[in-house]
C-alpha positions as CSV (number, residue, x, y, z in Angstrom):
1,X,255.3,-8.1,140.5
2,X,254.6,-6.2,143.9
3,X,254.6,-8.0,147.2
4,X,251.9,-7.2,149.0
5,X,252.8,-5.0,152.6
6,X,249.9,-6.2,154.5
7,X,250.2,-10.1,154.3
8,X,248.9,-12.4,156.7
9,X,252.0,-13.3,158.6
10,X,253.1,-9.5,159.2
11,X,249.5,-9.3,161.0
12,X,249.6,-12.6,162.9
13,X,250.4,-13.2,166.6
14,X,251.0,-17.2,166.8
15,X,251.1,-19.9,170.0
16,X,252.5,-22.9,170.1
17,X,252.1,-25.4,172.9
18,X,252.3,-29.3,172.9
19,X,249.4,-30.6,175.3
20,X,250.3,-33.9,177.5
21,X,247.2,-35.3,176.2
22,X,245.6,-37.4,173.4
23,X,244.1,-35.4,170.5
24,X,240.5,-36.3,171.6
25,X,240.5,-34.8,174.6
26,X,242.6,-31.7,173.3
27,X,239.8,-31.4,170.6
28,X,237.0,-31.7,173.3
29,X,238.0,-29.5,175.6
30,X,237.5,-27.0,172.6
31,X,234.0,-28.1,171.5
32,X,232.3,-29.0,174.6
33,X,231.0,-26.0,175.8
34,X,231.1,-27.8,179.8
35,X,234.7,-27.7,179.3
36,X,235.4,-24.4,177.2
37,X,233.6,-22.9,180.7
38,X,236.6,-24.0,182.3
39,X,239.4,-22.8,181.0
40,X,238.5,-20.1,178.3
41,X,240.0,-17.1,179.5
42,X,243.2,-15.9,181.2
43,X,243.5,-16.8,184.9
44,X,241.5,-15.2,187.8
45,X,238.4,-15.2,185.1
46,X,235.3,-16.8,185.4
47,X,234.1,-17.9,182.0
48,X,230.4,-18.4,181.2
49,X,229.5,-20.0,178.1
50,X,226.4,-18.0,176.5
51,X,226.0,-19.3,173.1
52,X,228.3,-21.9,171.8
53,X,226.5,-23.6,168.1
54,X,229.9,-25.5,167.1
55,X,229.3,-25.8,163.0
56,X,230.3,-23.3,159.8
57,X,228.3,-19.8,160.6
58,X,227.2,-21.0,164.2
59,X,227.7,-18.2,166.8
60,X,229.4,-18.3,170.7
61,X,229.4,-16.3,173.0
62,X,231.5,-15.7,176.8
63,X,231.0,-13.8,178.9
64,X,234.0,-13.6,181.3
65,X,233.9,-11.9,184.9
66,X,237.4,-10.6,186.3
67,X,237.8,-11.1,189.7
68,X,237.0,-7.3,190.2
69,X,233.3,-8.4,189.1
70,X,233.9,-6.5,185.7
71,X,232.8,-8.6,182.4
72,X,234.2,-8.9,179.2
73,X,232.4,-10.6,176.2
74,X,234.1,-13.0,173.4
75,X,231.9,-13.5,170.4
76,X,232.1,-14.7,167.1
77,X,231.3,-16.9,164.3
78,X,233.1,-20.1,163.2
79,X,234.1,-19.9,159.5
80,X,236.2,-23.4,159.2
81,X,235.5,-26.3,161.1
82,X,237.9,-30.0,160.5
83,X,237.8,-32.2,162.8
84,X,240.8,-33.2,164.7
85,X,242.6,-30.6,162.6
86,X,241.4,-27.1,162.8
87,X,238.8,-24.7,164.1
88,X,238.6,-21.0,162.4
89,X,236.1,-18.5,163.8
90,X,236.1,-14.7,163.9
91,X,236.5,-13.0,167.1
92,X,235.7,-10.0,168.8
93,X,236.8,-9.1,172.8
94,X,235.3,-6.3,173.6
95,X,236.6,-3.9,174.7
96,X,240.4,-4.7,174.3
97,X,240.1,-6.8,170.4
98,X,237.7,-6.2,167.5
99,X,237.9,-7.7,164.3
100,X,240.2,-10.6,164.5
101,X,240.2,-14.2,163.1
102,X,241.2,-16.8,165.4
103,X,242.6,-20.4,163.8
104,X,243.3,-23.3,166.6
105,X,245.0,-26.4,164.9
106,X,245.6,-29.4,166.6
107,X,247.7,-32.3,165.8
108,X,248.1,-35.8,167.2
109,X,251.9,-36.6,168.3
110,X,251.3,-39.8,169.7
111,X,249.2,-39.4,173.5
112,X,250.2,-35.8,173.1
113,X,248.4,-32.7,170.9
114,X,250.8,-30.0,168.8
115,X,248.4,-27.2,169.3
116,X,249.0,-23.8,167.0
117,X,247.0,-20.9,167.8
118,X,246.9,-18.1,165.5
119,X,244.9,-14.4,165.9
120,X,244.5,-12.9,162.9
121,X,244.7,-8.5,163.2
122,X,242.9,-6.6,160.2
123,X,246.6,-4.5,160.0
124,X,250.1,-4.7,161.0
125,X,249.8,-1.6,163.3
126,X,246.6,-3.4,165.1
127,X,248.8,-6.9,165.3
128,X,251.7,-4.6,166.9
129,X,249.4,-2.8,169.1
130,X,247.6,-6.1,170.4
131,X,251.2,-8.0,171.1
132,X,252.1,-4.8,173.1
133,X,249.0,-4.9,174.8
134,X,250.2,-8.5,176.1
135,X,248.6,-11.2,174.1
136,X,251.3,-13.5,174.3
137,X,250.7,-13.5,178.2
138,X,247.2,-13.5,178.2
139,X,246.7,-15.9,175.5
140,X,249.8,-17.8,177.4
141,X,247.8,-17.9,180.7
142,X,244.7,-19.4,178.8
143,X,246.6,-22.1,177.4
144,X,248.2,-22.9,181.0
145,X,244.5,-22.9,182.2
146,X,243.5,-25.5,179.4
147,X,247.3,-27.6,179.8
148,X,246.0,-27.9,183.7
149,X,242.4,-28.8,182.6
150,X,243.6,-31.0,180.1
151,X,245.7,-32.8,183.0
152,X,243.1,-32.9,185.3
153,X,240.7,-35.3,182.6
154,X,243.7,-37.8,182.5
């Protein structure tokens, strides 16, 4: 039997952070679009939330405004949706990343959250070229934005 060269770990970048706060409010800051506004994006950005129908084939859209006045836009559709659990969408970021899934889980440790963020490239190459393009710091800097936002609704 052949292994297949293009599985889905070999094309996955993957976060993992453990929020000091309960999984209700992790969860919310994710699905209330208020909140999304103020973290969503890596720091220095100004995040404005365009479209944001949280279901299975909703759309959202961000636009987010560097502090140099240029805009980027996030878009995509959600594709799995459980609550307390997981949140699946697809995801484009123009113009750095096209054609990526992105899969949030969350999971209650107590008054804390294990979150796992996962973003899904189309090819290893892609995957390769995206961490070298710095995900793991601007992803990194999102999640410090939403640890501080999370701290500030405790």
């Amino acid at each position: 039997m052949m292994s297949k060269t293009n599985d889905a770990d070999s094309r996955t970048l993957t976060l993992e952070r453990v929020f000091n706060a309960p999984i209700s409010l992790a969860w919310e800051a994710w699905t209330n679009p208020e909140h999304l506004a103020q973290w969503w994006g890596p720091e220095g950005m100004e995040t404005k939330v365009n479209k944001h129908d949280f279901r299975v084939g909703g759309e959202w859209e961000y636009a987010m405004t560097m502090p140099d006045g240029q805009v980027f836009m996030a878009e995509g559709v959600y594709t799995e949706i459980v609550e307390f659990e997981k949140i699946c969408s697809t995801a484009n970021f123009k113009p750095m990343t096209e054609g990526v899934e992105i899969q949030a889980y969350f999971e209650a440790k107590g008054e804390q959250t294990k979150f796992t963020f996962k973003c899904v490239h189309e090819t290893e190459a892609y995957c390769k070229q995206q961490e070298e393009m710095g995900f793991y710091n601007g992803w990194g800097s999102v999640f410090n934005r939403l640890a501080d936002f999370l701290k500030s609704k405790m």
